[in-house]
Phi, psi and omega in degrees: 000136183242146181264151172250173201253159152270157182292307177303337177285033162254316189286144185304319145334305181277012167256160177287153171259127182128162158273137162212150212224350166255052173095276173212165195229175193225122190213122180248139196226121184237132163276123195265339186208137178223137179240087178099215139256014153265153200257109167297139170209138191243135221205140185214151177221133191233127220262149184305320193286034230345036162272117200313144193237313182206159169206160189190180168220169189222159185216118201231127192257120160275158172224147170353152166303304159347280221303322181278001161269330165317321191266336169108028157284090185267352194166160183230081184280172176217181183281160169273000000 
């Protein structure tokens, strides 16, 4: 598993809303099902100590490279 960095975090956009008081937080994400361009993703969040804190799901639409440098998506890098 590679962690990704987010794109957004120098923009007012990529910050989080909320407090957390333990340290770092975890956040695992799976595409569970694609239809099309849609992406199911079922997503958990766990706390340092590896207790689950929230889970949810997204239904996510893909689109093109074009459409996603339009929106100021350019790339996703990750750690090695």
């Amino acid at each position: 598993m590679k962690k990704i960095i987010n794109p957004w975090r120098r923009s007012a956009e990529g910050r989080l809303q909320g407090k957390n008081h333990e340290g770092y937080l975890t956040i695992r994400a799976k595409v569970t099902k694609q239809v099309r361009n849609l992406a199911y993703i079922s997503a958990e969040i766990t706390n340092s100590k590896g207790e689950l804190c929230n889970e949810g799901e997204a239904i996510y639409f893909l689109m093109n490279e074009e459409k996603a440098k339009e929106m100021g998506f350019l790339h996703c890098e990750v750690e090695d």
